[in-house]
C-alpha positions in Angstrom: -37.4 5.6 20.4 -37.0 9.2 19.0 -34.7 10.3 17.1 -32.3 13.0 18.4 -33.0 16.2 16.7 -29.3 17.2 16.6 -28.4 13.7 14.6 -25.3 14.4 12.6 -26.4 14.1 9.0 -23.8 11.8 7.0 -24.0 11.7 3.0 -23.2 8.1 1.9 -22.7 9.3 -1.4 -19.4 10.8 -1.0 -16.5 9.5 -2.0 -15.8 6.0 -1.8 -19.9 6.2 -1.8 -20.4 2.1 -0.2 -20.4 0.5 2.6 -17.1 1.7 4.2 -19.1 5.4 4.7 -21.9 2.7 7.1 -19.0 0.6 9.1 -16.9 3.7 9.9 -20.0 5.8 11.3 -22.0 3.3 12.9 -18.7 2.4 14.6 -17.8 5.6 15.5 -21.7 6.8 16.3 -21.5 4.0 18.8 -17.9 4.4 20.3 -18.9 8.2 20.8 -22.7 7.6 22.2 -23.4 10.8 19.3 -26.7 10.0 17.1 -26.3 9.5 13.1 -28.6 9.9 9.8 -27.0 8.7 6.8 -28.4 9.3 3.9 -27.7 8.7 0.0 -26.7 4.8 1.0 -24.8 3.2 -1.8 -26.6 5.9 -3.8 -24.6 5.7 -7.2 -24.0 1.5 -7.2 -25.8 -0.8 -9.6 -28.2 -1.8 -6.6 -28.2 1.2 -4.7 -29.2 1.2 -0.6 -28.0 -1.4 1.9 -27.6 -4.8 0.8 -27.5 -8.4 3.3 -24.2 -7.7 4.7 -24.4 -3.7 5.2 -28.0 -4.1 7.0 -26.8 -7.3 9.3 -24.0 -5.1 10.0 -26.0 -2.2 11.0 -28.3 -4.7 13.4 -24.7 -6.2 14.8 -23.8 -2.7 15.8 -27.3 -1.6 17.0 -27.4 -4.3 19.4 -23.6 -4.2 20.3 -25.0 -0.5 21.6 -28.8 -0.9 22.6 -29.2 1.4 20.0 -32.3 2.3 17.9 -32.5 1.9 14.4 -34.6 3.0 11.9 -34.6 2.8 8.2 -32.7 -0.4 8.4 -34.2 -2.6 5.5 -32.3 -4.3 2.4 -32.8 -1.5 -0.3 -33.3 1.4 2.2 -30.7 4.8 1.4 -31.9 6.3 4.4 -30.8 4.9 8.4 -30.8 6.6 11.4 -28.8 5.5 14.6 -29.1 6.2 18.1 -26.8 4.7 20.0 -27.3 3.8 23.9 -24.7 1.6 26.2 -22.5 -0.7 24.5 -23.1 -4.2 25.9 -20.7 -6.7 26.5 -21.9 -10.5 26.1 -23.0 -12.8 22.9 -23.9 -11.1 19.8 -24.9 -13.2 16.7 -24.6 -11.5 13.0 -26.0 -13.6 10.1 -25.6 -11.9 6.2 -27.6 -15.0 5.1 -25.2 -14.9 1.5 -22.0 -15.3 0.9 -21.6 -11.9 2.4 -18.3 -11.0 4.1 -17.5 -11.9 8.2 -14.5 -9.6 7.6 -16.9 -6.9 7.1 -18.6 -7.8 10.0 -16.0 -7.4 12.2 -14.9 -4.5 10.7 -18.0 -2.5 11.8 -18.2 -4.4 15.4 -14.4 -5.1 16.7 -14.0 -1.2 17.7 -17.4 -1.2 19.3 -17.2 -4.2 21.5 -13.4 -2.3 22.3 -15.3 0.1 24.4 -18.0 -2.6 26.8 -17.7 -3.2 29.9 -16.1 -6.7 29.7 -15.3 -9.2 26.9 -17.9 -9.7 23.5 -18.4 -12.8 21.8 -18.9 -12.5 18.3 -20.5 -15.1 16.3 -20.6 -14.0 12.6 -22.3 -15.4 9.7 -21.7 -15.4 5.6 -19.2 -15.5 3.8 -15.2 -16.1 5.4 -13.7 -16.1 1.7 -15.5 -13.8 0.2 -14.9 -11.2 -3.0 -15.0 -7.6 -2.4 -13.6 -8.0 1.0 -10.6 -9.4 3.1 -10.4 -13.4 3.1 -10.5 -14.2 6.5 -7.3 -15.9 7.0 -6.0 -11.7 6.1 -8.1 -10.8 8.7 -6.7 -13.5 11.4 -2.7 -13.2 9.7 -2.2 -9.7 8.8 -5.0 -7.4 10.5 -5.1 -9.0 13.7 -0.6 -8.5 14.9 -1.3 -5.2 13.2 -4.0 -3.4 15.3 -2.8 -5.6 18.5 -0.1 -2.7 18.3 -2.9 -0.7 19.3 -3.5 -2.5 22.2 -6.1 -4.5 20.5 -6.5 -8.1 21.6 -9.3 -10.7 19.9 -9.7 -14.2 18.7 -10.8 -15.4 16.1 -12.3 -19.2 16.0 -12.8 -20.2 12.4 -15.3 -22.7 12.3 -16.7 -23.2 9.2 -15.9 -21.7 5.8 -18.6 -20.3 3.5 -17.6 -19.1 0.1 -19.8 -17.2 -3.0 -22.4 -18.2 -3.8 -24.0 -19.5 -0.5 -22.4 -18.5 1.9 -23.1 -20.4 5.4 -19.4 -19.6 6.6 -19.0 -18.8 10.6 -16.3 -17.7 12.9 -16.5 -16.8 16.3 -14.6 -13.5 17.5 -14.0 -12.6 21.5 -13.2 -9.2 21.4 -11.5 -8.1 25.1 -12.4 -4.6 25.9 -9.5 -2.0 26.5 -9.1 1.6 28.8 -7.7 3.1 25.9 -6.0 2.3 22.7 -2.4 3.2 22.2 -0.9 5.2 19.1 1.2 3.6 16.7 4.3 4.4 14.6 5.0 2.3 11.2 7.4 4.4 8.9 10.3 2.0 8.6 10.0 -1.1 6.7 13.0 -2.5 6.5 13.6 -5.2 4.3 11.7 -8.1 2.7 12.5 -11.7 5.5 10.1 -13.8 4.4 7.4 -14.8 2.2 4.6 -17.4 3.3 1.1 -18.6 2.3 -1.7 -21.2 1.9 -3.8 -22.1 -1.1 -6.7 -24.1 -0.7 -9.4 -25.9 -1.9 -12.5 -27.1 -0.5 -15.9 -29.4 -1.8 -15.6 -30.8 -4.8 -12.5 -29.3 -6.0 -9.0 -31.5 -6.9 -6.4 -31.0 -4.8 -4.3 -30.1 -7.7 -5.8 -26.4 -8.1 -4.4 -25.6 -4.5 -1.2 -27.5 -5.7 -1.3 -24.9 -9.6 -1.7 -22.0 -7.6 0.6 -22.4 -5.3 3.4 -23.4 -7.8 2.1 -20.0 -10.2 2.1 -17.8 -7.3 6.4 -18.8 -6.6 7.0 -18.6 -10.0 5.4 -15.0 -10.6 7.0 -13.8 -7.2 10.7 -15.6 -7.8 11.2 -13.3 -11.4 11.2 -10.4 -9.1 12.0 -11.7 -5.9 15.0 -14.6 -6.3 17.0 -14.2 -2.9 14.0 -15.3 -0.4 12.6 -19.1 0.4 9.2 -19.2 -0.9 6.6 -21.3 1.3 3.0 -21.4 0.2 1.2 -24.5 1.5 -1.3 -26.2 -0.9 -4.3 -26.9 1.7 -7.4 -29.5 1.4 -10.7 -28.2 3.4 -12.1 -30.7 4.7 -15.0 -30.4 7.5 -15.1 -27.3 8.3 -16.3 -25.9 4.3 -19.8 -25.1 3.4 -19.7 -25.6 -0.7 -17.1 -25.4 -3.1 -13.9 -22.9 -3.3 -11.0 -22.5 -3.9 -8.2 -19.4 -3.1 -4.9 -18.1 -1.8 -3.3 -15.6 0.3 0.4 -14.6 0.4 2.1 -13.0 2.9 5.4 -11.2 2.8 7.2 -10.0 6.6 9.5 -7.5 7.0 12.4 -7.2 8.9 10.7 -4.8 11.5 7.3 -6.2 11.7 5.3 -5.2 8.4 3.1 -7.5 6.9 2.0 -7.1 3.4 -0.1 -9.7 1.2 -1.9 -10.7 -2.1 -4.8 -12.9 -2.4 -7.3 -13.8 -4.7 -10.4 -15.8 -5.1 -10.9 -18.7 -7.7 -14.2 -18.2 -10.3 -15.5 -20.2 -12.4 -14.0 -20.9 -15.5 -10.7 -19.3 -14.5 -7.5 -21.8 -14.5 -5.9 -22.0 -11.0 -2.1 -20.5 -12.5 -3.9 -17.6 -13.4 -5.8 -16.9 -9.2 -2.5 -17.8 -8.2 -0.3 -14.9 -10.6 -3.3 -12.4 -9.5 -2.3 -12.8 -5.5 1.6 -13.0 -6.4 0.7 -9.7 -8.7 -1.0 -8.3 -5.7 1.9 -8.9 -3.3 4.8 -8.0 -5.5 2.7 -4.4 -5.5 2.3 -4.2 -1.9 5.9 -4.3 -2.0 6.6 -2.1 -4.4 6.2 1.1 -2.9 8.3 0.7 0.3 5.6 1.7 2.7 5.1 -0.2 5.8 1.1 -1.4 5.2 -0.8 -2.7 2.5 -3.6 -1.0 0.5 -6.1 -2.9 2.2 -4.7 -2.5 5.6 -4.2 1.0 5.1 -7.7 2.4 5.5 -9.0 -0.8 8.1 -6.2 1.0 10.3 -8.0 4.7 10.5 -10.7 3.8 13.2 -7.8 2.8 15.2 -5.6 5.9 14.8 -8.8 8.0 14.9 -9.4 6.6 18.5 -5.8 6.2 19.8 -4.6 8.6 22.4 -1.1 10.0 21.0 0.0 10.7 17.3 0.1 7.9 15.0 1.9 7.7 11.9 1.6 5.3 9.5 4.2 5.0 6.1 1.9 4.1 2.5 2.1 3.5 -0.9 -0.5 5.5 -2.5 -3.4 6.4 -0.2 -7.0 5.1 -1.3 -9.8 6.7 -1.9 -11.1 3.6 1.1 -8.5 5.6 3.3 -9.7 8.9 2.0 -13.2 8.6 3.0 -12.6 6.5 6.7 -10.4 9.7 7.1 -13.2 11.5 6.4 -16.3 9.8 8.2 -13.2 10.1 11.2 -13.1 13.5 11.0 -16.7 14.1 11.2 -17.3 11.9 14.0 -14.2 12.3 16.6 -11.7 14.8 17.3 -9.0 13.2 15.4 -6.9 15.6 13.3 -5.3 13.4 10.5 -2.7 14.9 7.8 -1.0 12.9 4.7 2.3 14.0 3.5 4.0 12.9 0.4 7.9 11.5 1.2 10.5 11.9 -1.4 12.2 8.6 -1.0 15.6 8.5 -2.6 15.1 4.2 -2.0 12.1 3.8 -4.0 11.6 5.4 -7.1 7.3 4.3 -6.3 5.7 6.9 -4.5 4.6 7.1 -0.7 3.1 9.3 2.0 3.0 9.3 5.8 -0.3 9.6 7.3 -0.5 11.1 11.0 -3.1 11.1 13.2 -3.4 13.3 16.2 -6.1 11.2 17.6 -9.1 11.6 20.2 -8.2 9.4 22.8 -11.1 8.0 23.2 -11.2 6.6 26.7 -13.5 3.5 27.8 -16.3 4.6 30.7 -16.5 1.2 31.9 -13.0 0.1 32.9 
């Protein structure tokens, strides 16, 4: 295949500098059928180029598009895309390590958006992974998010793969859509409810999902004392590859936000302590009396980015994630996004409104 001569070149060295700079371009390279070179992959990290999960990634999109690919090799810092037709029908991804599903998806749910009738997904690695959403976020807090967008997919959990090995999978169907609607989040609201699940799987006691659990109420109760706090301790039993152990929190608002901590047990680390990180986590995410997360905050740009109407979107401090998805948008669609600081008389915590006039981005296919 030859590559386009008019590839837009894409320097995945600014900014944010990883592998959010790969997932929002390929995406957006294959939504918009225009060719991409990225160079400088990863170039200032301590192994710089593509690693397992940023080159299964790439394949998962390249296929998702019959695209061709070149320069797609664990260590590589140079990858060129050209996309063709984006193909409904199965696609498997497989990180082979513990890395992240949730990243997966991330690079092929706005792809398989714009086919021609519903994708299966079947991705491989990590579900619970560091450096990335666990995917019980994914399924409980990204999912009702971006189905405001007209959004719909499921997500089939059926096995759980943790660090170091990995061997987690979950099925996603992804339906495809005309086009996506704009959203409006700028009004929280206030705090109804707060919900979660610690768990343990393999060899781990029970009593670590149990210590979490009880650390996580305690941390959030000294700041929180009005609200019933339910975080289920949970047992894995079949459907865990190796040993782990983790929570998520969830806190709903009274107009529909959802905000959450998490964390990830290591070794060595007492559970009360995994379990005061997520409640930490949350109790932040709260804080600042915006109406998303900081991890939802820059998952959601694609989405706006693509949306026909004006989105906006109420945030604590905005990311340098954000920063640079807003960017690779920019580049790649006609989106026009803008970030304005709101002097809140409610919160003494700072937070900003980002808008999106975005390209509408319409599906050939339907």
């Amino acid at each position: 295949m030859k590559m386009d001569s008019a590839a837009l070149e894409i320097d995945g060295s600014v900014m944010e500098g990883g592998g959010q700079i790969l997932r929002v371009s390929a995406a957006l390279s294959c939504i918009t059928g225009s060719s991409i070179k990225i160079t400088k992959i990863r170039a200032g990290r301590s192994t710089p180029g593509l690693r397992p999960q940023h080159l299964s990634g790439l394949q998962l999109v390249s296929d998702l598009c019959s695209g061709g690919l070149q320069g797609a090799s664990i260590g590589s810092t140079d990858v060129s895309l050209t996309p063709g037709k984006i193909q409904s029908g199965n696609h498997t991804a497989d990180t082979q390590t513990a890395g992240s599903v949730c990243l997966l998806l991330q690079v092929a749910l706005p792809c398989a958006l714009y086919a021609d009738a519903a994708s299966q997904l079947c991705l491989k690695g990590g579900t619970n992974a560091e450096m990335a959403p666990q995917v019980d976020y994914t399924v409980k807090v990204f999912k009702p998010i971006v189905e405001k967008f007209g959004v719909h997919f499921d997500c089939d959990i059926r096995m759980r793969g943790f660090y170091p090995k990995g061997g987690g999978e979950v099925m996603v169907t992804v339906n495809p859509v005309k086009e996506l609607q704009p959203v409006v989040m700028t009004e929280r609201g206030n705090i109804t409810k707060i919900h979660g699940r610690a768990f343990v799987a393999g060899v781990l006691p029970f009593k670590l999902a149990k210590d979490m659990s009880a650390a996580a109420v305690r941390t959030i109760r000294k700041e929180i004392k009005e609200l019933y706090i339910n975080i289920q301790p949970h047992q894995e039993k079949d459907k865990a590859s190796g040993n782990g152990n983790g929570i998520l929190i969830i806190a709903e608002s009274s107009t529909g936000c959802l905000f959450a901590g998490s964390a990830l047990g290591k070794k060595g680390v007492y559970a009360d302590k995994v379990g005061i990180e997520a409640a930490e986590m949350l109790l932040r995410n709260i804080r600042h009396n915006g109406c998303v997360d900081e991890f939802l905050q820059d998952q959601l740009i694609i989405f706006m980015a693509l949306a026909k109407g004006t989105s906006r979107i109420r945030t604590g401090v905005v990311t340098l994630h954000t920063q640079t998805a807003i960017h690779m948008a920019e580049q790649l669609t006609q989106a026009k996004f803008t970030i304005t600081k709101c002097e809140d008389e409610l919160s003494s915590n700072v937070n900003y409104i980002i808008e999106c006039q975005g390209s509408g981005a319409t599906n050939p296919h339907l």
